[in-house]
Structure formats: structure tokens, C-alpha cells
C-alpha positions as CSV (number, residue, x, y, z in Angstrom):
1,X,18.1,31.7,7.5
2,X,15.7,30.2,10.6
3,X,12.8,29.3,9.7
4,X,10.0,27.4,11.4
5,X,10.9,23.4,12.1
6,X,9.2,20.9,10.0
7,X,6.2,19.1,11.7
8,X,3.7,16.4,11.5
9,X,1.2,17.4,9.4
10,X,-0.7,14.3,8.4
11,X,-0.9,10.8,10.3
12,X,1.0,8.9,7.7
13,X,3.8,11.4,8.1
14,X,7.1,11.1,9.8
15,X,9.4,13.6,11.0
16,X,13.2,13.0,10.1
17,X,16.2,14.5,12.2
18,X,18.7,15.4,9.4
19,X,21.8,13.8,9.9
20,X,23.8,14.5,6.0
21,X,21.7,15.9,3.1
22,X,23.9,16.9,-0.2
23,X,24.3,19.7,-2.6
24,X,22.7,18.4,-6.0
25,X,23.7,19.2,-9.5
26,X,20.2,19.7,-9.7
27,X,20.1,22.4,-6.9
28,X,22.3,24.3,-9.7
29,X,19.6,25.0,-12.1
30,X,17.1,26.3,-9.6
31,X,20.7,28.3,-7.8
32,X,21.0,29.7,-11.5
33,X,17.8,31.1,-11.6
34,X,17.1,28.8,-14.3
35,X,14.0,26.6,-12.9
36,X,10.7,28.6,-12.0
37,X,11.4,28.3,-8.4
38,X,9.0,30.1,-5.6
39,X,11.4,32.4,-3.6
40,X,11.6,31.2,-0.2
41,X,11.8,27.1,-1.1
42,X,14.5,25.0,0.9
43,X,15.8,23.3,-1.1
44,X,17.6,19.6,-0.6
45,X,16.1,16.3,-2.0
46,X,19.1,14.5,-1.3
47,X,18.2,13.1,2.6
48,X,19.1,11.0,5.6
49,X,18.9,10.9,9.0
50,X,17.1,9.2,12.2
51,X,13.4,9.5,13.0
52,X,12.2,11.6,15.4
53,X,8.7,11.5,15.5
54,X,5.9,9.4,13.5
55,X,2.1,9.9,13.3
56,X,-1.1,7.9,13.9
57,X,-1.2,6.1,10.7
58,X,2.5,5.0,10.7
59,X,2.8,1.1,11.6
60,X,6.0,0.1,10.2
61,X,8.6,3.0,10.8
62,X,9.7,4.4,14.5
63,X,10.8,6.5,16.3
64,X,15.0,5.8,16.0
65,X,15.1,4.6,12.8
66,X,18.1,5.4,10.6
67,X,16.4,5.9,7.3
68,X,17.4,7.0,3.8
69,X,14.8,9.3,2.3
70,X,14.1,8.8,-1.7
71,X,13.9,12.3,-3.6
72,X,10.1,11.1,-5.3
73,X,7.5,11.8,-3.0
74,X,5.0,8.7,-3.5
75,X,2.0,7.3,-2.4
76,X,2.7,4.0,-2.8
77,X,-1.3,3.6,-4.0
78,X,-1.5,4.7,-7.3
79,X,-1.1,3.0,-10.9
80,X,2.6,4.5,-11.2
81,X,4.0,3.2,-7.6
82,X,1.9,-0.2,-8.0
83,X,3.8,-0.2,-11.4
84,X,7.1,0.6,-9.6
85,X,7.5,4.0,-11.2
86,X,7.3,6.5,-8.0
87,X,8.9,9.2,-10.0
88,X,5.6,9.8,-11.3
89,X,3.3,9.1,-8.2
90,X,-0.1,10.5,-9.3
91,X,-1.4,11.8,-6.4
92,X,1.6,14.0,-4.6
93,X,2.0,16.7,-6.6
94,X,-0.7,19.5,-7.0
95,X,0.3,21.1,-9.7
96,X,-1.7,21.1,-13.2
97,X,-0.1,18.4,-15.8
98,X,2.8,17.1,-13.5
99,X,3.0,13.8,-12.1
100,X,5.9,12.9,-9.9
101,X,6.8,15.2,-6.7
102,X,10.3,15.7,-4.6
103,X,11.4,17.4,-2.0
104,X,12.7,21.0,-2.2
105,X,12.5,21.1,-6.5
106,X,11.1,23.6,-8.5
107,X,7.6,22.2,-9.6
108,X,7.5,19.1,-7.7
109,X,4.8,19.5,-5.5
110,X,4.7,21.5,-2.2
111,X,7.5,19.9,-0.3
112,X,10.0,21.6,1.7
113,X,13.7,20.2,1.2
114,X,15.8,18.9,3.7
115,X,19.0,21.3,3.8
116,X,17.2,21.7,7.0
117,X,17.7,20.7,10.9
118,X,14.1,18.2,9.9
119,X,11.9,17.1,6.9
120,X,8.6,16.1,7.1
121,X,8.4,12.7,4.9
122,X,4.7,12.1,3.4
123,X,3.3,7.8,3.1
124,X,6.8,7.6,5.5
125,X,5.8,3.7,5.9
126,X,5.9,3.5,2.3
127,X,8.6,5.6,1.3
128,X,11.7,5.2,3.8
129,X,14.4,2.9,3.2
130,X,16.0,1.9,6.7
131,X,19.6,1.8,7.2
132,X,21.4,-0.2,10.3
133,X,21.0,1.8,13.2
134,X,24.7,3.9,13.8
135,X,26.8,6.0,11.6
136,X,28.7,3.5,9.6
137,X,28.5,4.0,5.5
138,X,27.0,7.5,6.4
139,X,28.8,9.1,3.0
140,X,28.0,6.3,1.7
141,X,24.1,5.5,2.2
142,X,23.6,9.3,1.8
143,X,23.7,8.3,-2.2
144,X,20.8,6.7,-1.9
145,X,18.7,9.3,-1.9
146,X,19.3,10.6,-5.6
147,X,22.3,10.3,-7.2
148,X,23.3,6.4,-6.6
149,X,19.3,5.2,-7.7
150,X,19.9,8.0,-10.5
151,X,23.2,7.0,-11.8
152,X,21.8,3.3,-11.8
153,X,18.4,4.5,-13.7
154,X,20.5,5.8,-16.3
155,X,22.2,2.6,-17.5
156,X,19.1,0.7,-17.1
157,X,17.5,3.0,-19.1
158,X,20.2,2.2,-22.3
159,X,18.9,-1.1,-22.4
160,X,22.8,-2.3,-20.6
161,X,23.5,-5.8,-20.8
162,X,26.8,-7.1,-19.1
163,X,29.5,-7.1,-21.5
164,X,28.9,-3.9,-23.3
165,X,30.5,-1.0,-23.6
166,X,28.9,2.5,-22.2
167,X,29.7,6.2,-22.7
168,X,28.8,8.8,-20.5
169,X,28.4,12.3,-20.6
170,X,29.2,14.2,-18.1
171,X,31.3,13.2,-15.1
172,X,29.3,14.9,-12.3
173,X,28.1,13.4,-9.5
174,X,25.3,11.6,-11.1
175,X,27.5,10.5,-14.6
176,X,29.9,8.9,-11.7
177,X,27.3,7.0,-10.1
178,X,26.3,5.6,-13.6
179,X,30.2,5.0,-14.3
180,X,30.3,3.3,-10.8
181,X,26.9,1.4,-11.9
182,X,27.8,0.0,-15.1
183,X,31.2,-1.2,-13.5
184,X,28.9,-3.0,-10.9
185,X,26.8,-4.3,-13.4
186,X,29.6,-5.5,-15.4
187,X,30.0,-3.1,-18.2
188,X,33.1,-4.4,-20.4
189,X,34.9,-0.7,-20.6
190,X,33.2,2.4,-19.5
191,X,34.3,6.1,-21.1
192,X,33.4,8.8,-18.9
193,X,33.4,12.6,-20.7
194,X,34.0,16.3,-19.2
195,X,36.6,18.6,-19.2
196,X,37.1,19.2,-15.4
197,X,40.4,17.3,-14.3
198,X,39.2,16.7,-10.1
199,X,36.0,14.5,-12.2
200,X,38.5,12.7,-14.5
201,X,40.6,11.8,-12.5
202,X,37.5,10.2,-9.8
203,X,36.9,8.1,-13.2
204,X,40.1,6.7,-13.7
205,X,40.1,5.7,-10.1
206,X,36.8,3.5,-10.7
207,X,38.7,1.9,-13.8
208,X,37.0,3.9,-16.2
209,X,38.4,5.6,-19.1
210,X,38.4,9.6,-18.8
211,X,37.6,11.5,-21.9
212,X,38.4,15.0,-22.1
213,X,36.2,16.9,-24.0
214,X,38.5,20.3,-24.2
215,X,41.5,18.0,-25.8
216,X,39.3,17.2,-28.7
217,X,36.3,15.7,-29.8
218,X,35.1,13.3,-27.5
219,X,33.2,10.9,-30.1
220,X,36.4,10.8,-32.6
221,X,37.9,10.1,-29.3
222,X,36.1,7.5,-28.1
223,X,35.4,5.6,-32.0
224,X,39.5,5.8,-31.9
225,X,39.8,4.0,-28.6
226,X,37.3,1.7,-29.9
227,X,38.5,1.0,-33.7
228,X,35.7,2.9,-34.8
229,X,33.5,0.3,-33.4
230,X,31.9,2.8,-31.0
231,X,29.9,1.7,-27.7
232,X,26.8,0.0,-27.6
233,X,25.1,2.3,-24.4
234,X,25.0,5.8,-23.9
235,X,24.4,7.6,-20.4
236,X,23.4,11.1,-20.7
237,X,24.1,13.1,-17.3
238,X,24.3,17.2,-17.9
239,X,21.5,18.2,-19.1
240,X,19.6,21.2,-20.6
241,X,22.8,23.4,-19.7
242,X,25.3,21.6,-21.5
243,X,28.4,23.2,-22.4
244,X,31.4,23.1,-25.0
245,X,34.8,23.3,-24.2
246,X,34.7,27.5,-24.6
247,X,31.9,27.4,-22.5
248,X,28.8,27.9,-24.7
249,X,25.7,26.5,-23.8
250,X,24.1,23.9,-26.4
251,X,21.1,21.9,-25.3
252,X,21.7,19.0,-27.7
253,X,25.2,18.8,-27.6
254,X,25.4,15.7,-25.2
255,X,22.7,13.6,-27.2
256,X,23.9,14.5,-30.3
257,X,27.4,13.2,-29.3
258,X,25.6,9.8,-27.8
259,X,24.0,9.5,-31.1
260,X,27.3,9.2,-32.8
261,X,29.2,7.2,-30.7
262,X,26.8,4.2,-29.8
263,X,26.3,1.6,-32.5
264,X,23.2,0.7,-34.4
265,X,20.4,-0.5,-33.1
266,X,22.3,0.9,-29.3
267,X,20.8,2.5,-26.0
268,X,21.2,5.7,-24.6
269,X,19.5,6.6,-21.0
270,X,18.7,10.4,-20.4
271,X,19.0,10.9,-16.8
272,X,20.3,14.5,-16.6
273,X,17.9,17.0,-16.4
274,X,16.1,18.6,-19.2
275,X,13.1,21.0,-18.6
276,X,9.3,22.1,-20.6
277,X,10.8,25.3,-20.9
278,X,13.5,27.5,-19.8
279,X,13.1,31.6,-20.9
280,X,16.3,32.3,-20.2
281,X,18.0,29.6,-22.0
282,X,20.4,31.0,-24.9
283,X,18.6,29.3,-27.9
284,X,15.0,30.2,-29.2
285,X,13.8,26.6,-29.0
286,X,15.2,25.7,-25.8
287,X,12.8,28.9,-24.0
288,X,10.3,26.5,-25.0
289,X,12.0,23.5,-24.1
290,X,12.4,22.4,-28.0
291,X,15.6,21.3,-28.8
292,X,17.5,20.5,-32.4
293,X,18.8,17.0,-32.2
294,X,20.2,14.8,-34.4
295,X,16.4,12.8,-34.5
296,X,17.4,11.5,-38.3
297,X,20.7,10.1,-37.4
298,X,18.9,8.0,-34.4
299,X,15.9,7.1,-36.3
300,X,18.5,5.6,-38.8
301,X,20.6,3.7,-36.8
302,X,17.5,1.9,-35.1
303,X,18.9,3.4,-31.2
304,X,16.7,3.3,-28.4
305,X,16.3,6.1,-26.1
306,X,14.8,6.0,-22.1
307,X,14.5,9.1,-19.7
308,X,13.0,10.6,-16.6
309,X,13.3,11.0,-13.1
310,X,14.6,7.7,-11.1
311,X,11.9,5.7,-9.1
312,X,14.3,5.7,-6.3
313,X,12.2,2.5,-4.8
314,X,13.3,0.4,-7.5
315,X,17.3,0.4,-6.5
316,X,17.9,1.7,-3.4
317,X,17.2,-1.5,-1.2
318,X,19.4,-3.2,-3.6
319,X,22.2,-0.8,-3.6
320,X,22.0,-0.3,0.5
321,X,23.2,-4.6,0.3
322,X,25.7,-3.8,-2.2
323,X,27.1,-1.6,0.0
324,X,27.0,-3.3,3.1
325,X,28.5,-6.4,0.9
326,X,31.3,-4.4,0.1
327,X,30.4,-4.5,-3.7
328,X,29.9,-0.8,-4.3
329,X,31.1,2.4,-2.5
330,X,29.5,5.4,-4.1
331,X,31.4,7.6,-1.4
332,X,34.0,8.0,-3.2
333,X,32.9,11.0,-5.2
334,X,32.8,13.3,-1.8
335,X,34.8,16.0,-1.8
336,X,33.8,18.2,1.2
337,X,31.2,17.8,4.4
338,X,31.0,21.0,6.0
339,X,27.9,22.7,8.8
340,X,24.9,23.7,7.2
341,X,25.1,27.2,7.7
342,X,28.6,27.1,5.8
343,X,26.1,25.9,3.0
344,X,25.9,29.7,0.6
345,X,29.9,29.2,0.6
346,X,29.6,25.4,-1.1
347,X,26.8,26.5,-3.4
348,X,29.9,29.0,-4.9
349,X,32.1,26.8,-4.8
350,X,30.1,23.8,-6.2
351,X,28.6,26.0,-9.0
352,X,32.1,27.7,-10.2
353,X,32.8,23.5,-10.6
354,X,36.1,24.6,-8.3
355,X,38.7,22.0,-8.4
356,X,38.4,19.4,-6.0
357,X,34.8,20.6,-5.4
358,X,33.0,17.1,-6.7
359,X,30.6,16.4,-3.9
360,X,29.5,18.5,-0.8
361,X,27.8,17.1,1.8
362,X,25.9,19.2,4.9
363,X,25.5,18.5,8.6
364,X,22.5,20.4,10.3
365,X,23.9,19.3,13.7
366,X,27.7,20.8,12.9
């Protein structure tokens, strides 16, 4: 629908021309109706494009600039961003009890997403990452917005060291971007788990090992492949909404499974989203954002366990190099770019996990 442009609304602000912003796993739960979202939100956290206009108090950025547009909404003043954790900025997002803001995201803070011809970018000196001026690596730098930070988080998170092994679960987007990350970071063997044969086979591809959850269980699967050695990290990338292979929902069902496959005293990062509470979720516990894991089997085996949001600051310079070095090339998980207005088409397709429907990305000027 048209709404009214994005503007300048403080003098630290910038206003970005939107040149590719993506559909996010993550979009899916507020799509659902399963994140308390206000009707009327654009949505889109995932952003890139070229300056158009900056205000008073912007020194650094200009008018031009290609930029890449973290999800986290920071000050770049408080004791989290000095500490390097701008997922959970201090002073961005309004709301009672919440620390940590995005753009477009159901309680993050007042922000209007870019799935939008502009977004207005908050601290813009602070929080834009620019890109060489041009198109080149556009599906590429467009991951660094979310899902390529994310997918690195995730692994860090575990505790990774090079030379170990790493499950993930879940190969979405974001569990790709891990599988892609540990590979980068010089993971040993990674096993990638789902069920949906377009994400497999984007896993093999990367030289990981595809694990198909509907042929059998994946941690017997994965102990066989490994002797019954198991992994020593664990990348958690569904979610809350976590399903088995007849399609019921179980909110544990991905960390239980991490629990049993990596070894004693082993990592597990917790990247997918899991929310305070959720009233339409299936189990009792889960309305309240409680949920049954296996807490005994990880307190015994010593594991370590890491979560949250990405501080997108951390990784994204780094990852723009590795990309311009050649060293990683997160584009290969995109699966469609289509106009922006052809956008409530994706959303069906993206959320019906179509085959072949891995990654859309949107262009506001198509």
C-alpha cells in the first residue's frame, strides 16, 4: 500500500534510497500472526541502498554513499554499544523492559522497516557500514544486514574453535549463513538439518553434510556419521516454531536434539528466534514463553549455551572484506529478486517453504 515517504526526523538521522531489502525468516512469525505486532508496521530489517539525504549532526556519512544498514538500531553511546553488544542498545527502544531495537520488528522500538522505497536510519554516522560505491556484490552485501552477522553470531556463540565439528538445525537462510560461517572459520565437518530438499541440497553445495530430518532421526544420524563421537558445537537456527517431520510444532525440539548430539563439556549458539510469550503457541508453557528442555541432560554433560540477537557491528565490516577478498559469498542462498509490490506473492511463497523458494530479495525501484 502507499504510504507516506520516510524523512529526516532528527539531525543524526540519514535517509537511505532502498536499493534490495529481503524477506526474513523472521518476518514469518510476525506474517503468522504469531509476534504482537501493531497493524500497520512495515516491516523489513534486512537493508541496503544509497544515501539520499543526511541531517545536521551527520559528519561522517553523505549524501551517495552505498551503505549496508545493520538490523539493531544503536546509539553507539551506551554501556552495551561501548561494550560492542548493539543488539541491546539501551537507549533506542521505548518500550518497558526491552533493550535492543530493529527496524520493522514486533517490539523493537518505533522503527519503520525498509520493504519501503526509503528508511530513515537513527546515529546513521554510527550505524552504517559503507559498501564501494556501484552495484557489484549487491546479493551479496545485502547479507549483511541480518542474516550473514546472524549466521556468524551463532557459531561464535558455541564457543567454535577451528577444527571442530558443528551441527545445525535448521537450514534456512540464517542456519546457511552459520553453515557458510563455520566453513569460513574452519569448521572440520559441518551437518546441516531440515527436511526441505531446495535447503539440502544449498548445503551440500557449501561442502556441508545435509541431514534430513523426515528420513530419520537426525541425532542417531549424525552420532552414526560420527562413530558415535557426536559434534563438539551446536547452531540452533528455527526457533520457537519448530517442527517434526509430520509437521507438529515443538518448541524444544531443536535444543533438545543439540543437547544430544554435541559432546560433553560442548557449545551450542541459539540464534533463531525464541519469544517471552506467544498465546497462540500449541503448548501451555510456550503461551508464556516456558519451554520443557532437556536442562538435566545439559547440566550433566557440562555444555555451554549463548543466545540473542546479533550485534551486527561486530561482523559486518569483517564479512564486507571477506567478500570483496573472494573468501565468502553468502549470495548463494538467493532464490528469487522480484519488484516490491510483487512482495504479498513471495510472502506465500516463502511461508509455504515452496521449493526453490530459499531466499527472496525485493527492489523498491523495479
Amino acid at each position: 500500500m502507499d504510504v507516506p515517504d520516510a524523512s529526516i526526523e532528527e539531525p543524526t538521522d540519514a535517509l537511505v534510497r532502498i536499493t534490495t531489502t529481503n524477506i526474513c525468516g523472521s518476518d514469518l512469525h510476525m506474517y503468522e500472526g504469531r509476534a504482537g505486532v501493531d497493524e500497520g508496521t512495515v516491516f523489513g530489517h534486512e537493508n541496503m541502498g544509497v544515501v539520499e539525504e543526511v541531517g545536521p549532526g551527520v559528519t561522517r556519512v553523505k549524501k551517495g554513499d552505498r551503505v549496508s544498514v545493520p538490523f539493531n538500531v544503536a546509539c553507539g553511546s551506551c554501556r552495551s554499544c561501548n561494550e560492542g553488544w548493539t543488539s541491546f542498545c539501551e537507549r533506542t527502544n521505548p518500550q518497558e523492559g526491552m533493550q535492543g531495537a530493529a527496524y520493522g520488528y514486533a517490539n523493537m522500538g518505533p522503527y519503520r522497516g525498509g520493504q519501503a522505497d526509503y528508511l530513515r536510519v537513527p546515529y546513521a554516522d554510527f550505524n552504517l557500514l559503507t559498501l564501494p560505491p556501484g552495484d557489484e556484490h549487491e546479493t551479496d552485501f545485502t547479507m549483511l544486514s541480518d542474516i550473514f552477522p546472524t549466521g556468524w553470531h551463532g557459531v561464535a556463540l558455541s564457543g567454535f574453535r577451528a577444527g571442530d565439528r558443528v551441527a545445525i538445525m535448521g537450514a534456512g537462510p540464517v542456519g546457511l549463513m552459520a553453515a557458510h560461517s563455520a566453513r569460513i572459520m574452519g569448521a572440520q565437518e559441518v551437518f546441516v538439518v531440515d527436511q526441505h530438499p531446495d535447503r539440502l541440497r544449498l548445503a551440500r553445495e557449501i561442502d556441508c553434510t545435509p541431514v534430513d530430518f523426515s528420513a530419520g532421526d537426525p541425532v542417531q544420524q549424525i552420532m552414526d556419521a560420527t562413530g558415535g563421537k557426536g559434534v563438539d558445537r551446536g547452531v540452533e537456527a528455527v526457533g520457537w516454531q519448530a517442527h517434526d517431520s509430520t509437521g507438529d510444532e515443538h518448541p524444544e525440539l531443536t535444543i533438545d536434539n543439540l543437547v544430544q548430539v554435541v559432546k560433553v563439556h560442548g557449545g551450542i549458539g541459539v540464534v533463531g528466534v525464541f519469544v517471552p510469550k506467544d498465546p497462540d503457541s500449541p503448548g501451555v508453557g510456550a503461551k508464556e514463553g516456558r519451554i520443557g528442555w532437556d536442562y538435566g541432560t545439559f547440566f550433566t554433560k557440562g555444555q555451554q549455551m549463548g543466545t540473542g540477537q546479533a550485534p551486527v557491528k561486530r561482523y559486518n565490516r569483517m564479512q564486507r572484506d571477506l567478500i570483496l577478498d573472494g573468501r565468502a559469498a553468502p549470495s548463494f542462498i538467493v532464490s528469487h529478486e522480484v519488484p516490491l509490490a510483487e512482495a504479498p506473492d513471495a510472502y506465500d511463497h516463502f511461508d509455504r517453504r515452496d521449493d526453490g523458494w530459499t531466499k527472496v530479495l525485493l527492489k523498491p525501484s523495479a
